[in-house]
BALOBA-1460 file (C-alpha; in Angstrom, 3 decimals):
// residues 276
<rec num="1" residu="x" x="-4.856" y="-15.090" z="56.199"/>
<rec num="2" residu="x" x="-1.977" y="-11.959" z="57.035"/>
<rec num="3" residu="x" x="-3.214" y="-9.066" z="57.759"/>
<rec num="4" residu="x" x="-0.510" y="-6.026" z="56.719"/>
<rec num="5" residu="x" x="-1.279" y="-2.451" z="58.136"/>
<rec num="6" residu="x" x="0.177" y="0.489" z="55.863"/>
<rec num="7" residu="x" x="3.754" y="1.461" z="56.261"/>
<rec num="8" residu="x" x="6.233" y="2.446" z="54.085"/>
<rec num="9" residu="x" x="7.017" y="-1.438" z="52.169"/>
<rec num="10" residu="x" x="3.536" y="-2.135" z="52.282"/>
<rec num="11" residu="x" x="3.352" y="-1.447" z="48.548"/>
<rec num="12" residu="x" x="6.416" y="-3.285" z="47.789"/>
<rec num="13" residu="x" x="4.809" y="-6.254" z="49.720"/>
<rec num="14" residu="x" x="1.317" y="-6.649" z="47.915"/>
<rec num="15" residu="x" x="3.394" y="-6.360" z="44.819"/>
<rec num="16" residu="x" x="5.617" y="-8.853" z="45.489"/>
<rec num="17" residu="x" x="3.237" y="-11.220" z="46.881"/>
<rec num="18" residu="x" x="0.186" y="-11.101" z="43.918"/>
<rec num="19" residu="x" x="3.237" y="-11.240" z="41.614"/>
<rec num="20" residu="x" x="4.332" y="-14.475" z="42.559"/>
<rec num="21" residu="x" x="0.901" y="-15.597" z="43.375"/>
<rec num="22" residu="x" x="0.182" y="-15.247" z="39.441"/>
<rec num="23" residu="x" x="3.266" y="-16.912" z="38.345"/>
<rec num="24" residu="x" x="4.006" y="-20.151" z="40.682"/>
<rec num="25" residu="x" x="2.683" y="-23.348" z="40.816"/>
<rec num="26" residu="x" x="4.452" y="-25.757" z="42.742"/>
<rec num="27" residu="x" x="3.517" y="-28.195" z="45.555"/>
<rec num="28" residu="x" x="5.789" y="-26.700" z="48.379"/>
<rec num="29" residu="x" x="4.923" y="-23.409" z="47.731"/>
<rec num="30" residu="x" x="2.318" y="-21.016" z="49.135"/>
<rec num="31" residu="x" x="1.428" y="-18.013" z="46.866"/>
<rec num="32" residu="x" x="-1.710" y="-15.814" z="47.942"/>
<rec num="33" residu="x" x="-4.571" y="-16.004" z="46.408"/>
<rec num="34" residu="x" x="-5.637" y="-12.775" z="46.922"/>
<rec num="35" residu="x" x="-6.180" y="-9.717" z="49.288"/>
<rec num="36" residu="x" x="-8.971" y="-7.402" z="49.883"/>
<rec num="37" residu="x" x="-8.193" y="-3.792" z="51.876"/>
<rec num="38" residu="x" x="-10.094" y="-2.532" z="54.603"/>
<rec num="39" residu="x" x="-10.139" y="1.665" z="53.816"/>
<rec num="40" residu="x" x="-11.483" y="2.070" z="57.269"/>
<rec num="41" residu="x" x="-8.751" y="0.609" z="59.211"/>
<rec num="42" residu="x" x="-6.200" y="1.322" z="56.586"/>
<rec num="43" residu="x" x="-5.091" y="-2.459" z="56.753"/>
<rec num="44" residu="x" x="-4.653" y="-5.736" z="53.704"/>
<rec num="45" residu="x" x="-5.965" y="-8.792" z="54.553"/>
<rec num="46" residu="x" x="-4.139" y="-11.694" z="52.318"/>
<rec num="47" residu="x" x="-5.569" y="-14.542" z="51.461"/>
<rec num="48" residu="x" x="-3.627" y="-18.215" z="51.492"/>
<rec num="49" residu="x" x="-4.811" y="-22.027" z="51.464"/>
<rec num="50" residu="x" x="-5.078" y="-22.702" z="55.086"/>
<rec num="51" residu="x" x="-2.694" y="-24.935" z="56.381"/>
<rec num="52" residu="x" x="-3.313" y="-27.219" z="58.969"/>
<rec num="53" residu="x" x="-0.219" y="-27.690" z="60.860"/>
<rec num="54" residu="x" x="0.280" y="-24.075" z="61.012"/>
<rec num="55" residu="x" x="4.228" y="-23.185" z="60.623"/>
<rec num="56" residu="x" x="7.153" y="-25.051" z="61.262"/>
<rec num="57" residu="x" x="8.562" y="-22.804" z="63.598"/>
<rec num="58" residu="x" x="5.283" y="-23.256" z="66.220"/>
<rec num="59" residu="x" x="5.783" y="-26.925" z="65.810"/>
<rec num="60" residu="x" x="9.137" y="-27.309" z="66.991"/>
<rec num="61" residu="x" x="8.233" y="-24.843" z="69.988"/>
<rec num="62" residu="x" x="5.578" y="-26.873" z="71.166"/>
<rec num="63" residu="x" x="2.611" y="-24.312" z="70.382"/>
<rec num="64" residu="x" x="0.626" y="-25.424" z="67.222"/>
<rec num="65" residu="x" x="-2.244" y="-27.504" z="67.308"/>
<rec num="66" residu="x" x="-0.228" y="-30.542" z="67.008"/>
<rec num="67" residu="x" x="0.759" y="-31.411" z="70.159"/>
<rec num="68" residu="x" x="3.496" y="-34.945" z="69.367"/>
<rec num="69" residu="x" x="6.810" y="-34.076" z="68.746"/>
<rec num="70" residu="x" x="7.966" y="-34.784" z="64.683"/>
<rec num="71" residu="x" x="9.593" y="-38.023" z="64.569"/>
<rec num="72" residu="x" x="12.642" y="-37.808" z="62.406"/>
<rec num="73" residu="x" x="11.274" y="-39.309" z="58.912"/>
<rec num="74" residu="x" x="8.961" y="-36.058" z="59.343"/>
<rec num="75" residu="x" x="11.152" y="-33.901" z="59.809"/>
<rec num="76" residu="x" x="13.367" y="-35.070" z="56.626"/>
<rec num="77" residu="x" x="9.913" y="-34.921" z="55.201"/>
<rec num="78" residu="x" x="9.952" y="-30.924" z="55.723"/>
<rec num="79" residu="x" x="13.388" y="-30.407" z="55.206"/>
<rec num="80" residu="x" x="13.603" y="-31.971" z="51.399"/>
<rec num="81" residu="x" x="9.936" y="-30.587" z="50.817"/>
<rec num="82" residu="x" x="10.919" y="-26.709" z="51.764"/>
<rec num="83" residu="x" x="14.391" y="-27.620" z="49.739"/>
<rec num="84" residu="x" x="12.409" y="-28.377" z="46.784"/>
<rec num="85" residu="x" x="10.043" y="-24.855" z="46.904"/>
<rec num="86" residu="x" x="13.117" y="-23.202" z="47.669"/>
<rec num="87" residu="x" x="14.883" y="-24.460" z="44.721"/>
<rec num="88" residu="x" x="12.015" y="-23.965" z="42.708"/>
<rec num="89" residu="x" x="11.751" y="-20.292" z="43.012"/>
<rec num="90" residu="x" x="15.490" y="-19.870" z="41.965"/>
<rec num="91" residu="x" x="14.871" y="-21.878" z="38.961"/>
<rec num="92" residu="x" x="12.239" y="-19.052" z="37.951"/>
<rec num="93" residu="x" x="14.476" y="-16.830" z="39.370"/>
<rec num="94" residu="x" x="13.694" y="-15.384" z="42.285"/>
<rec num="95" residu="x" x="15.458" y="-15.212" z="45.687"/>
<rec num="96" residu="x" x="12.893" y="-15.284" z="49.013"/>
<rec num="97" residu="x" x="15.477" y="-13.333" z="51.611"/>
<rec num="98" residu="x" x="13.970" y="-14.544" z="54.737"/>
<rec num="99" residu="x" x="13.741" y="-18.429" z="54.673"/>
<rec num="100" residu="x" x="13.031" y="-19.697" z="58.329"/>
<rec num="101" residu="x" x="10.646" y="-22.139" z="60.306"/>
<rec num="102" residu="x" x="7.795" y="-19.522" z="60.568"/>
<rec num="103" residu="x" x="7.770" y="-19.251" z="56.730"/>
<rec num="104" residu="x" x="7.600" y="-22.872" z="56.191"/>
<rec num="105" residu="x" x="4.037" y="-23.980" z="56.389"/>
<rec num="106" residu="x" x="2.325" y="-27.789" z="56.920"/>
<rec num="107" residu="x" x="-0.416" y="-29.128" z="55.423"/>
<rec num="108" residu="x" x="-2.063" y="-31.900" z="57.117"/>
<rec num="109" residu="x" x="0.551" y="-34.658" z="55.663"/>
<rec num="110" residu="x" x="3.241" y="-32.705" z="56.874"/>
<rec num="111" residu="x" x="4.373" y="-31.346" z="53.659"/>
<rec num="112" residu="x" x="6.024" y="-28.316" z="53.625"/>
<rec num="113" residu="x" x="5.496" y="-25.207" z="51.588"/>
<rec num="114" residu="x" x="7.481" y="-22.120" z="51.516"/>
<rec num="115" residu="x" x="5.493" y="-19.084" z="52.101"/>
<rec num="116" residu="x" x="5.542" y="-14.799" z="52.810"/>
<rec num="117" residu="x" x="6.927" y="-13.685" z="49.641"/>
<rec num="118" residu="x" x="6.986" y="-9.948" z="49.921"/>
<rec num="119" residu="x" x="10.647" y="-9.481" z="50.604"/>
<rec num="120" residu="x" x="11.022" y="-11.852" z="47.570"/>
<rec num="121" residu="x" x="13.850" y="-9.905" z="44.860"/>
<rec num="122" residu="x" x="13.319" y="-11.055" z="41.193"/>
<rec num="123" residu="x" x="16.466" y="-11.357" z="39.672"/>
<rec num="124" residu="x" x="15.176" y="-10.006" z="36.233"/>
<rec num="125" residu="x" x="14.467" y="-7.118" z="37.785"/>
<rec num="126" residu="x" x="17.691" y="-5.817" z="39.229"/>
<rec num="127" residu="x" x="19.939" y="-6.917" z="36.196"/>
<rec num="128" residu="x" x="21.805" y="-3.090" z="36.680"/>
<rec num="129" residu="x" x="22.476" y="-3.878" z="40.234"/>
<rec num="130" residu="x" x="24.105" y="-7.447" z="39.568"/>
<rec num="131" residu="x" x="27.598" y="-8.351" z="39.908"/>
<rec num="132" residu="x" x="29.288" y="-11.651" z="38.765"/>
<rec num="133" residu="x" x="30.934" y="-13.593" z="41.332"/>
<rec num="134" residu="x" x="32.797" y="-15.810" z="39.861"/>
<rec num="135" residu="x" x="30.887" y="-18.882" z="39.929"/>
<rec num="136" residu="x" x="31.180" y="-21.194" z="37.324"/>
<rec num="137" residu="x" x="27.231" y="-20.944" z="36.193"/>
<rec num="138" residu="x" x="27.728" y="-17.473" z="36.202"/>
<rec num="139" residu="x" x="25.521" y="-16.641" z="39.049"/>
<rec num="140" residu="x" x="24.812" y="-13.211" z="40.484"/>
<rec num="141" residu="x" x="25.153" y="-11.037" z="43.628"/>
<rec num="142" residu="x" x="22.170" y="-8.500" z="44.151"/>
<rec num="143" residu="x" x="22.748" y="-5.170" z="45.460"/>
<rec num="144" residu="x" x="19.951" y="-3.075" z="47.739"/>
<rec num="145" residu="x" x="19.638" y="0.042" z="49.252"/>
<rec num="146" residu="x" x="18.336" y="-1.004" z="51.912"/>
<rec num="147" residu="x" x="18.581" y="-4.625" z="53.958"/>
<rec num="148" residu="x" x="16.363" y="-7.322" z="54.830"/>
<rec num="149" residu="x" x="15.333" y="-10.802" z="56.491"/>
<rec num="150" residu="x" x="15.707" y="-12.088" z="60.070"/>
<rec num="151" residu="x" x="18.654" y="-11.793" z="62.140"/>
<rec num="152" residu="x" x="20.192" y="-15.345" z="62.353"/>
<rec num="153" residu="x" x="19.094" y="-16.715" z="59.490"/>
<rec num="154" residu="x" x="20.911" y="-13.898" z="56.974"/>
<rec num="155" residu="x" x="24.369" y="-14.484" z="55.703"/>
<rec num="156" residu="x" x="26.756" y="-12.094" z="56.331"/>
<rec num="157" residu="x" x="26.227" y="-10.597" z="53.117"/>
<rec num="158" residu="x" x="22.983" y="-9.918" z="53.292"/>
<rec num="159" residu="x" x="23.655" y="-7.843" z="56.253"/>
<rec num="160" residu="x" x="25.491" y="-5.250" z="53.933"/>
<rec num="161" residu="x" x="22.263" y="-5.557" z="51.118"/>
<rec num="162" residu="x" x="24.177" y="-8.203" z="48.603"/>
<rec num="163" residu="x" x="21.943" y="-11.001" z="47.985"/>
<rec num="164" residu="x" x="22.512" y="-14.031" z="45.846"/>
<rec num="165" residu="x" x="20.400" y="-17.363" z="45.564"/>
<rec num="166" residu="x" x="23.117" y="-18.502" z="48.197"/>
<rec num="167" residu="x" x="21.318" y="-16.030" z="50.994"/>
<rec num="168" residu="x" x="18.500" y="-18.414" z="50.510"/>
<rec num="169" residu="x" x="20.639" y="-21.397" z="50.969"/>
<rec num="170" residu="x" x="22.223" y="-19.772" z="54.638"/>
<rec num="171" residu="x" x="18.819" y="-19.716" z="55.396"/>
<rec num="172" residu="x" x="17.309" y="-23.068" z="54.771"/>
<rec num="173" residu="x" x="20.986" y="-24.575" z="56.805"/>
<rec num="174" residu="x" x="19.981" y="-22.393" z="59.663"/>
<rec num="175" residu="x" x="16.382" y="-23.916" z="59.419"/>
<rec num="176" residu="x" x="17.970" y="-27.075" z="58.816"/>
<rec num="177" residu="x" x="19.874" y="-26.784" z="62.381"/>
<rec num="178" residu="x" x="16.838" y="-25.392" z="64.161"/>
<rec num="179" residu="x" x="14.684" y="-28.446" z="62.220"/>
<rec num="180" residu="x" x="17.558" y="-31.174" z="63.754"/>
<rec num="181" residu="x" x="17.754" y="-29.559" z="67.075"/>
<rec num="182" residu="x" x="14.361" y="-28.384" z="68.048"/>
<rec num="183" residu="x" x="17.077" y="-24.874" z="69.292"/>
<rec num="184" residu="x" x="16.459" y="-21.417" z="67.882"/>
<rec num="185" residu="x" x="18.747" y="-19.923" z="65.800"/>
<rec num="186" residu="x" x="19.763" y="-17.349" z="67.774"/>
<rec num="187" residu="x" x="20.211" y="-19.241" z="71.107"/>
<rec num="188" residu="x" x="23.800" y="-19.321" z="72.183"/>
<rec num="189" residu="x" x="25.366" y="-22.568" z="74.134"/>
<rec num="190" residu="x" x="28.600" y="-21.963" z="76.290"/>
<rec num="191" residu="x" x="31.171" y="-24.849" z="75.187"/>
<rec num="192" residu="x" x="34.677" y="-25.055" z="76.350"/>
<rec num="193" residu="x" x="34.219" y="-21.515" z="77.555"/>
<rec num="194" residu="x" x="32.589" y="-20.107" z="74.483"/>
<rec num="195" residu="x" x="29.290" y="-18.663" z="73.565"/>
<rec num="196" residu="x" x="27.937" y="-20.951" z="70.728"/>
<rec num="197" residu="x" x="25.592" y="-20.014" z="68.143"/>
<rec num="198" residu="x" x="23.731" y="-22.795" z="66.521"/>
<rec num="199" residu="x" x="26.141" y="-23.565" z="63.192"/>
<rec num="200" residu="x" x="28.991" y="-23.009" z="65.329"/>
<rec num="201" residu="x" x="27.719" y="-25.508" z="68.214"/>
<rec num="202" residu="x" x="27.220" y="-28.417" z="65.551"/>
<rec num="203" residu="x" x="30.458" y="-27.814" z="64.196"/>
<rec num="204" residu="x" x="32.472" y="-28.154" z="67.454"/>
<rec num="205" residu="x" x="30.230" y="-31.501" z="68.500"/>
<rec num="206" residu="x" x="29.944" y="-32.980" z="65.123"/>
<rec num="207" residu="x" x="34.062" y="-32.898" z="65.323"/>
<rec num="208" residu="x" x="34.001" y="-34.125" z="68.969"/>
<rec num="209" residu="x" x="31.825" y="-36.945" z="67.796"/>
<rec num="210" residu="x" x="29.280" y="-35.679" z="70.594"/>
<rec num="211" residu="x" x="26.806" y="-35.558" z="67.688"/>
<rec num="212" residu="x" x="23.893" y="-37.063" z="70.214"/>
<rec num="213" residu="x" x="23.777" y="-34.099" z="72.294"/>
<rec num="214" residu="x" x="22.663" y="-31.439" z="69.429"/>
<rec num="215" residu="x" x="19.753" y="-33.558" z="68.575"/>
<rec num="216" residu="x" x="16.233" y="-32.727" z="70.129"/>
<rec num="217" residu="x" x="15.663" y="-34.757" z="72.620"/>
<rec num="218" residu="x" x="11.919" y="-34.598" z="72.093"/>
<rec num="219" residu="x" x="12.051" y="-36.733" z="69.138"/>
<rec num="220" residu="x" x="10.636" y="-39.811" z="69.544"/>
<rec num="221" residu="x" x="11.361" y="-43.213" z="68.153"/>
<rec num="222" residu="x" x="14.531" y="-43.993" z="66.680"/>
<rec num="223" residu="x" x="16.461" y="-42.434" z="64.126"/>
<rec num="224" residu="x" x="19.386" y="-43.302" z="61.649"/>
<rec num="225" residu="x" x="22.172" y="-42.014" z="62.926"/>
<rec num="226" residu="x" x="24.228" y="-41.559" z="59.745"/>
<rec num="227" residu="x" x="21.348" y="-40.575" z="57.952"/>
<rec num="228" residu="x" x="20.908" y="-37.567" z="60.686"/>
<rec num="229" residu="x" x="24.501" y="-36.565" z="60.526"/>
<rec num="230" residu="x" x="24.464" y="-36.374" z="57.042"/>
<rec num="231" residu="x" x="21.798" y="-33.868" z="57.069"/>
<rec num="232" residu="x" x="23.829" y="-31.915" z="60.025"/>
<rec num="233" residu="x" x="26.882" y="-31.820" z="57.300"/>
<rec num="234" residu="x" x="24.641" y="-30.683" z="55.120"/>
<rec num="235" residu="x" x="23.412" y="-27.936" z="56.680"/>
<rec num="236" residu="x" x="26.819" y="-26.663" z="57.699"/>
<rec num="237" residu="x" x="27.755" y="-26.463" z="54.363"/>
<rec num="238" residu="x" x="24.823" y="-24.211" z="53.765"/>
<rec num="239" residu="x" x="26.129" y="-21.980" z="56.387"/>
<rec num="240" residu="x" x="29.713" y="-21.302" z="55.256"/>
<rec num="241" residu="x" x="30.912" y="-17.949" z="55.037"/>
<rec num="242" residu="x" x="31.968" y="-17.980" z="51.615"/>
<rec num="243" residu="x" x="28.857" y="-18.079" z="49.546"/>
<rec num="244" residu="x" x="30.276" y="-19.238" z="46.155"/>
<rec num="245" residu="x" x="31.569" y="-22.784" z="48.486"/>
<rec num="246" residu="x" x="27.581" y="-23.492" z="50.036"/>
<rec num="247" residu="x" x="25.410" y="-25.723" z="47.800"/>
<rec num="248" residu="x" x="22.887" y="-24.312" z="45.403"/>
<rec num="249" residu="x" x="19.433" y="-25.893" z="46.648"/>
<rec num="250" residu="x" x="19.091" y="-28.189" z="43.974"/>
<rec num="251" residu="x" x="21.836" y="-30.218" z="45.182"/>
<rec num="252" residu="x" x="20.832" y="-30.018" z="48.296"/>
<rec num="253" residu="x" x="17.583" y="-31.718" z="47.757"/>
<rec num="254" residu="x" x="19.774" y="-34.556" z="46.027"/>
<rec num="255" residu="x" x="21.864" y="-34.493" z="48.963"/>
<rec num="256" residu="x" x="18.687" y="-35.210" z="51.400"/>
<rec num="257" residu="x" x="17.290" y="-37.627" z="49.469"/>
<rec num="258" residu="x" x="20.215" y="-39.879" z="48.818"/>
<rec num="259" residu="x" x="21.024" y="-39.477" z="45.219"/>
<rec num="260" residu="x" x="24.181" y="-37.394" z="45.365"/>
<rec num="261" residu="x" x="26.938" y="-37.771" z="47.783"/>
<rec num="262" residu="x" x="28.124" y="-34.949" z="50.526"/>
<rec num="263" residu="x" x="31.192" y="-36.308" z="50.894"/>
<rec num="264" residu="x" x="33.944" y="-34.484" z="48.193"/>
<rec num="265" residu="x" x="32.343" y="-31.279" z="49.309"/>
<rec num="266" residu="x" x="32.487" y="-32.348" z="53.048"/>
<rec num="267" residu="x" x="36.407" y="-33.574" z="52.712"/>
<rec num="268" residu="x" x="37.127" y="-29.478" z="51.221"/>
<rec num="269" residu="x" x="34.755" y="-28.282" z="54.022"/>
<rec num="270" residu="x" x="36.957" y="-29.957" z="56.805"/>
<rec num="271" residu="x" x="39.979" y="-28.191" z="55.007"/>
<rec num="272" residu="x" x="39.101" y="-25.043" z="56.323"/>
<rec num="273" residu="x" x="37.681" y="-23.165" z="59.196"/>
<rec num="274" residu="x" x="34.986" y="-20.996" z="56.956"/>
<rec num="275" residu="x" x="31.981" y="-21.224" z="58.742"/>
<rec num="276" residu="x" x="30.013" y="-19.017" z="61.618"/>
């Protein structure tokens, strides 16, 4: 359950959230199933299938109910189970705006499930406030009055209200990072004099081929190292700058689970300096 007291986007919220709770369907995804109002406190309550393993973010901090640290085959579990929800709701056409770890939830198997939809823009519905950029399906860039999300995990973009299924796709390499790491997004590491966010910090050791020290040391058992980099190249292509040169989320859940190579996008990647 959520409870929402009333303020301004509360309406906004409910709508978005039954909305998608009548239209979705997919195993790593979390509509609500409902929500009844308490007119004595003013406040929703809204109603989801409980999840077991709480949220992804409380995991990797140490404070859910499951106490061992995620070995690594669970954590590429999560990562290619929230890729497929997240890819999902594009397909139908929606963008979430504020994919992190504490709206990724676990069910007792460890499989993930996107949820808190009620930033969620449907793309159908802003059609007079799209603009093509460019891209060769033709995809488009969302403008708001207003902005939302969670500072580090938004692209720059969505810091001016311009949102795009790539916004999504910043978030989930962010996630990615934090997923790898066991860091927060937002912490900052001092390297060679500099102050480090997290893309930034896998960037500079991935190309010192000091890989080992951005992984979290918690994780126990061993772990393919390719297999880990790849999904640290992955998720710094999610987090370039440009939007139109990240992966749309349906290749990155071919890219996690093996059936697509990262490499021809990796080789233009390492042309350039565009990322944060």
């Amino acid at each position: 359950m959520k409870r929402l007291t009333r303020h301004p986007s509360l309406g906004s919220i409910l709508r978005a959230e039954v909305k998608l709770g009548n239209m979705i369907w997919h195993r790593n995804l979390l509509p609500v199933h409902g929500f009844c109002m308490s007119s004595k406190h003013g406040e929703y309550t809204l109603v989801y299938t409980f999840m077991v393993n709480g949220c992804l973010d409380s995991l990797l901090r140490g404070q859910s109910t499951e106490k061992r640290p995620l070995d690594w085959p669970t954590r590429k579990k999560i990562a290619i189970g929230a890729a497929r929800g997240i890819s999902h709701l594009h397909d139908l056409r929606i963008i979430h705006r504020d994919i992190k770890p504490s709206n990724i939830l676990l069910d007792e198997d460890f499989m993930a499930r996107i949820g808190d939809f009620g930033l969620a823009l449907f793309m159908d519905e802003y059609k007079d406030k799209a603009v093509s950029e460019g891209e060769p399906n033709g995809e488009d860039t969302f403008f708001t009055d207003w902005t939302v999300g969670t500072f580090g995990y938004m692209d720059p973009e969505s810091g001016a209200g311009r949102y795009s299924v790539k916004s999504d796709v910043y978030g989930f390499g962010v996630t990615l990072l934090e997923l790898i790491s066991g860091r927060r997004a937002c912490q900052t590491t001092c390297l060679d004099g500099d102050e480090l966010v997290l893309p930034q910090l896998a960037h500079a050791l991935l190309k010192n081929e000091k890989l080992e020290t951005i992984i979290d040391t918690n994780m126990p058992g061993g772990y393919d190292e390719s297999e880990v980099e790849k999904a640290i190249r992955l998720a710094l292509l999610c987090t370039q700058l440009d939007p139109t040169r990240r992966p749309y989320m349906a290749e990155a859940v071919l890219f996690l689970e093996g059936i697509i190579s990262l490499e021809k996008r990796w080789e233009k990647y390492e042309s350039g300096d565009d990322f944060i």
